[in-house]
C-alpha positions as CSV (number, residue, x, y, z in Angstrom):
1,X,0.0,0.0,0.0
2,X,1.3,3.6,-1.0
3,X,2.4,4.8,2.5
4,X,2.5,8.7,0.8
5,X,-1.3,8.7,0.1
6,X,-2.4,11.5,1.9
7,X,0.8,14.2,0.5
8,X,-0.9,17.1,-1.5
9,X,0.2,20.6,-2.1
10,X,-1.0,23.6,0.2
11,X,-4.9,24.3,-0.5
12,X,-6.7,27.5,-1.6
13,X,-9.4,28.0,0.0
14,X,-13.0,29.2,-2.2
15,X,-15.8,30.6,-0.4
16,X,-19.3,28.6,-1.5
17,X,-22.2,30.0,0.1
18,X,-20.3,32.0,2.9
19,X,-18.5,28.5,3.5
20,X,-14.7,28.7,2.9
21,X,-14.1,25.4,1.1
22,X,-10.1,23.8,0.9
23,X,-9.3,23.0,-3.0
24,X,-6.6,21.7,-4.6
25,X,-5.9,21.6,-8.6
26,X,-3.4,19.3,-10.2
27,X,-1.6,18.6,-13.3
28,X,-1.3,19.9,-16.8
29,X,-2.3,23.2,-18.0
30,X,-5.8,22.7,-20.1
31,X,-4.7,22.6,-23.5
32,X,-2.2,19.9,-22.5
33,X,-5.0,18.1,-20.2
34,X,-6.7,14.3,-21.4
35,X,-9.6,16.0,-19.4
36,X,-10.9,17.7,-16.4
37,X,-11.4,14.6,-13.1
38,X,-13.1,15.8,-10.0
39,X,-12.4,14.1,-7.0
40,X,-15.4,13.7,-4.4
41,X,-14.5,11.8,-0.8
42,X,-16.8,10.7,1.8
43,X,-17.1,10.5,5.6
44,X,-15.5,10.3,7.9
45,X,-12.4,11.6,5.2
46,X,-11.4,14.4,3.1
47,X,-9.5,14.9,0.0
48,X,-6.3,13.3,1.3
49,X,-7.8,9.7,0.9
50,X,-7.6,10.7,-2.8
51,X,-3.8,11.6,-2.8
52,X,-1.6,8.9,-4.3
53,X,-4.5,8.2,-6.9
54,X,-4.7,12.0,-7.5
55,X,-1.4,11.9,-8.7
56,X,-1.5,9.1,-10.5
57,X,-4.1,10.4,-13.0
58,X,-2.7,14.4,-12.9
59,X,0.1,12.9,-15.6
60,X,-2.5,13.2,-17.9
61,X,-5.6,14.8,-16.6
62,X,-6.3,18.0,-14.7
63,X,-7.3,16.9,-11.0
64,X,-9.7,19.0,-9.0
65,X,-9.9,17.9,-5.3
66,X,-12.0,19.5,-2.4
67,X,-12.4,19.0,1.0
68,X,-16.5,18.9,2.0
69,X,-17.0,21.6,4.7
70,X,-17.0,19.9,8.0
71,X,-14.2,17.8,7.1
72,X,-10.7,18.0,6.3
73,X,-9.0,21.4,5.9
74,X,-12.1,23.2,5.2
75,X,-14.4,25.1,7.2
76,X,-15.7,23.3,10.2
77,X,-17.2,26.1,12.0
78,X,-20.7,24.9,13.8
79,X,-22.8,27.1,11.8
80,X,-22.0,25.5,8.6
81,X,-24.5,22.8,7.0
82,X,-23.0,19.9,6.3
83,X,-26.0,17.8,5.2
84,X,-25.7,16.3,1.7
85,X,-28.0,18.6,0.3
86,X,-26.0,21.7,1.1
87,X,-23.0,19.3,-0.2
88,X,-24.3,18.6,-3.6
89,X,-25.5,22.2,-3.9
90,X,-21.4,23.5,-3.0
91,X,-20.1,21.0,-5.5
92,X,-22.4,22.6,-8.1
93,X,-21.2,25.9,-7.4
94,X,-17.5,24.7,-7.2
95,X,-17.7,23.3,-10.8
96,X,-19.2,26.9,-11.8
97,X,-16.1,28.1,-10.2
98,X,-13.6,26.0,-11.8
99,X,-14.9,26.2,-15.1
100,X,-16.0,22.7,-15.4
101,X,-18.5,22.2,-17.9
102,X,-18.1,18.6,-18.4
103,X,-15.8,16.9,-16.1
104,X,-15.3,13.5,-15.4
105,X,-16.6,13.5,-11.3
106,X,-15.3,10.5,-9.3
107,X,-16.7,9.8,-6.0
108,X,-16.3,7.8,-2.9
109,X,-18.5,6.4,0.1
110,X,-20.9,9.8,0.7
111,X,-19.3,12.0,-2.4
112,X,-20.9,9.3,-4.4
113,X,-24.8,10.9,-3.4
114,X,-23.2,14.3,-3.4
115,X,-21.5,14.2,-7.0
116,X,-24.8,12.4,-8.3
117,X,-26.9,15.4,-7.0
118,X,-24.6,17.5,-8.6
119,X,-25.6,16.0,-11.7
120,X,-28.6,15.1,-11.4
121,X,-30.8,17.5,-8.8
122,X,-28.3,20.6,-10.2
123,X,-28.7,19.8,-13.9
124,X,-24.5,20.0,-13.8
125,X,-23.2,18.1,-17.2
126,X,-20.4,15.5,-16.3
127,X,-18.3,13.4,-19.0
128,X,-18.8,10.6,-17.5
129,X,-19.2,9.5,-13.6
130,X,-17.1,6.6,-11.6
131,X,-18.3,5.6,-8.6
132,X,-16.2,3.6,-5.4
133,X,-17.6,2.4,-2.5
134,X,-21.1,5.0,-3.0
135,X,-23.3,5.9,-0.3
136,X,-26.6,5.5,-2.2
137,X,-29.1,2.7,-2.1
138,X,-31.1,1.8,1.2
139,X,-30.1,0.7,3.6
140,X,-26.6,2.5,4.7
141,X,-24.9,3.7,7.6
142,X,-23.7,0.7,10.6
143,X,-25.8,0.3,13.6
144,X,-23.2,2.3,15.5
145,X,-23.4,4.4,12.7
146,X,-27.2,5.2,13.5
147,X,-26.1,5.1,16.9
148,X,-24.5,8.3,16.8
149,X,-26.7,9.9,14.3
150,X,-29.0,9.7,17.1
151,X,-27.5,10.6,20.1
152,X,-25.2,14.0,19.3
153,X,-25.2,15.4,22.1
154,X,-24.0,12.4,24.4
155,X,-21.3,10.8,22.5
156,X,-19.6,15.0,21.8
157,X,-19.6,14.9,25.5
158,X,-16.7,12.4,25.7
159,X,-13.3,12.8,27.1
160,X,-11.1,13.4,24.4
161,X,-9.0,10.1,25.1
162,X,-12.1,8.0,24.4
163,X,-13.5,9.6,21.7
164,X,-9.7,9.3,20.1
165,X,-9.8,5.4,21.0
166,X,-13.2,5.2,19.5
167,X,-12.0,7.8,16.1
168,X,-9.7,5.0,15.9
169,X,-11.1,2.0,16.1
170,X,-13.9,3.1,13.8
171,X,-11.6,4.3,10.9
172,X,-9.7,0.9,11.4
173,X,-13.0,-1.4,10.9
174,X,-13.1,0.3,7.4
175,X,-10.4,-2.0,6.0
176,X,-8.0,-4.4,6.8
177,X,-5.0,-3.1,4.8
178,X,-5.3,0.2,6.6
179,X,-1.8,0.3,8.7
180,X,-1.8,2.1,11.9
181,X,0.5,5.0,10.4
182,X,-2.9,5.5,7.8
183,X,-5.1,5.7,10.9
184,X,-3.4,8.3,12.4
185,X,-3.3,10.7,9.8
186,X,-7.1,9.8,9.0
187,X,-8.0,10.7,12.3
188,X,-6.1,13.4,12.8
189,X,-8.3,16.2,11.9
190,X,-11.0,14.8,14.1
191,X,-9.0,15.2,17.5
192,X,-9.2,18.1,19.9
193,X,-12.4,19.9,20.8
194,X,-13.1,21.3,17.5
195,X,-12.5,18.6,15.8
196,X,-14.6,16.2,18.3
197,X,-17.5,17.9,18.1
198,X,-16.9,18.2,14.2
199,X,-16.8,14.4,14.0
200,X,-20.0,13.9,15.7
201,X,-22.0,16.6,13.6
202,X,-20.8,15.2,10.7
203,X,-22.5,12.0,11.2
204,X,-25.9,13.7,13.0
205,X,-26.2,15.1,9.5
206,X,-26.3,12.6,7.3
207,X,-29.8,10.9,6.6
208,X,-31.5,8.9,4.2
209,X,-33.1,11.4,3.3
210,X,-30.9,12.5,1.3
211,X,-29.6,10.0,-0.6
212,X,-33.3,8.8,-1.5
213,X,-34.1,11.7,-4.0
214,X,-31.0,10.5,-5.9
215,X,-31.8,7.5,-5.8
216,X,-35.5,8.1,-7.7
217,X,-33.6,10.0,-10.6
218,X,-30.5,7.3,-11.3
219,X,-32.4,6.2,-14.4
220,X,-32.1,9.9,-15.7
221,X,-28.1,9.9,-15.5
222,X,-27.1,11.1,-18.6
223,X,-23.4,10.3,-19.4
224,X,-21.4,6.5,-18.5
225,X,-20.9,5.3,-15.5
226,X,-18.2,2.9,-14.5
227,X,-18.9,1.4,-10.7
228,X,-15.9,-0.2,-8.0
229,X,-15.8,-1.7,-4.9
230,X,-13.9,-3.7,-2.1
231,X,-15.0,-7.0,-2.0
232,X,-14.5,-6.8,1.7
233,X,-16.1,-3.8,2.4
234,X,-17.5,-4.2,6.0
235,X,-19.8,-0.7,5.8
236,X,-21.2,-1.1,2.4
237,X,-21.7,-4.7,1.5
238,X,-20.2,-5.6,-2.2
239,X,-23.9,-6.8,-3.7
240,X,-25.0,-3.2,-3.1
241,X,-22.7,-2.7,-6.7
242,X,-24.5,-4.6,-9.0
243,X,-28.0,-3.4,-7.9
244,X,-26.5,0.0,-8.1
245,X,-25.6,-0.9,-12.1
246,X,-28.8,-2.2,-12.3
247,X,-30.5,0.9,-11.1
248,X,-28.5,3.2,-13.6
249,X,-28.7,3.3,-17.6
250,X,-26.0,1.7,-19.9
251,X,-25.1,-1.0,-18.1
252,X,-22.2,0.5,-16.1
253,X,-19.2,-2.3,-15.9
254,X,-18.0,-3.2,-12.0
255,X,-15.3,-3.6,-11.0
256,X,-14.7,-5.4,-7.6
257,X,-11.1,-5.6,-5.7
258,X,-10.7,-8.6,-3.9
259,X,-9.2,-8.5,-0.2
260,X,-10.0,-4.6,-0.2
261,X,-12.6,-3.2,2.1
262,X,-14.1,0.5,2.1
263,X,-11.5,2.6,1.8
264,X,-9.6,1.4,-2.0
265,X,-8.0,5.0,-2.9
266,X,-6.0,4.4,0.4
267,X,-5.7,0.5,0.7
268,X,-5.0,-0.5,-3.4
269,X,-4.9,3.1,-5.0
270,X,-2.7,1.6,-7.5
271,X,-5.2,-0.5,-8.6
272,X,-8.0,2.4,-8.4
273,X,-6.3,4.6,-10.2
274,X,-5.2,2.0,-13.0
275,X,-9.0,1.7,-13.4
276,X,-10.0,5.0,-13.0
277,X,-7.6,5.4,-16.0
278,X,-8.8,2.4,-18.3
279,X,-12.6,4.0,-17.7
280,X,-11.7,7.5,-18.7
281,X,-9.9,5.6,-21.6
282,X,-13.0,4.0,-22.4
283,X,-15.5,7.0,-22.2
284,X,-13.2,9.5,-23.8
285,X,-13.4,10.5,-27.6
């Protein structure tokens, strides 16, 4: 596993909707550029998941990354919404931003219902769509996902050396290739006060709700889609990807990584990014 996964230049920061949003843009200038890839991660992660892959594909492609507010090295200041909704809306606005009028968007766990409400709630033209790992069909979330969801208030209340134990052990039952060096730096931006209470809102704000508005319009997606997924994936069982191509247009091929769970940008981002490359191969001109 790429042990430099999570090195990417100093951000600029964009303000979205009075939210001041981390960004990052890689590789060639745009008349040099294969294409334009947009980079979407999910909970409980940011941008830095998307690192070694990120790299991988700027040799070729120019790579747009962002870190969601609430997460990451973006805002995470308590008056911020965080909910999916307000998500999809920012991504909208930050491909208005960029210039982007048909990227390829690439998402993982949660960016997967944000990027698709880009596109599809927010009428925002993409050149194709891949997705890893996607928060999308019912049901989603663990139990002690729920758990939290539902009790805020109590679990933010914890002493800061059990809610880092706990940080821990949660990112770790994503995958087992995750070494305890990855760990760290994954939950890193979720210790101290702000970050505690940051970790906890996070989750109190995503709901089905959500995702289930997507999930009525994925018959309306209107460019390929290419779907992956660990075939160990502990949160989001692996059958969840083939309804999920059955639910969308064009038969979208999957792809499944044995011995992987969750988390495949960090635990085989080789292999994600060699596929991420043979589909942008394949849906290219």
């Amino acid at each position: 596993m790429d042990t430099s996964w999570w090195e990417l230049p100093d951000v600029v920061p964009v303000t979205v909707d009075g939210a001041s949003v981390a960004t990052v843009v890689l590789g060639p200038s745009t008349e040099d550029a294969a294409g334009d890839v947009v980079l979407c991660h999910g909970t409980p992660w940011s941008s830095a998941v998307w690192g070694a892959v990120a790299r991988r594909i700027a040799r070729t492609h120019r790579v747009f990354l962002w870190d969601m507010p609430g997460y990451g090295r973006s805002t995470m200041h308590p008056d911020t919404p965080i909910d999916l909704a307000a998500q999809g809306s920012r991504l909208a606005a930050l491909l208005d931003h960029w210039g982007l009028h048909r990227p390829h968007l690439v998402a993982h766990d949660v960016g997967g219902a944000v990027a698709l409400r880009a596109h599809l709630l927010h009428d925002r033209d993409a050149a194709s769509v891949f997705l890893w790992d996607v928060v999308t069909l019912d049901p989603w979330g663990s139990p002690f996902f729920a758990l939290v969801r539902d009790h805020v208030d109590v679990f933010s209340a914890l002493p800061e050396r059990l809610h880092g134990a706990l940080v821990r052990e949660y990112i770790a039952g994503a995958g087992a290739r995750l070494t305890t060096e990855s760990i760290e730096r994954l939950a890193a931006p979720w210790l101290g006060d702000a970050g505690r209470l940051a970790f906890y809102r996070q989750i109190g704000a995503l709901r089905p709700e959500y995702t289930r508005p997507v999930v009525a319009r994925l018959a309306d997606t209107r460019c390929p889609v290419s779907i992956g997924w660990g075939e160990d994936d502990p949160w989001i069982p692996v059958e969840q990807a083939q309804r999920l191509a059955d639910a969308l247009p064009g038969d979208p091929p999957v792809t499944i990584l044995p011995g992987v769970g969750h988390l495949a940008p960090v635990e085989a981002s080789e292999q994600v990014a060699e596929t991420l490359l043979a589909h942008l191969r394949r849906v290219s001109p």
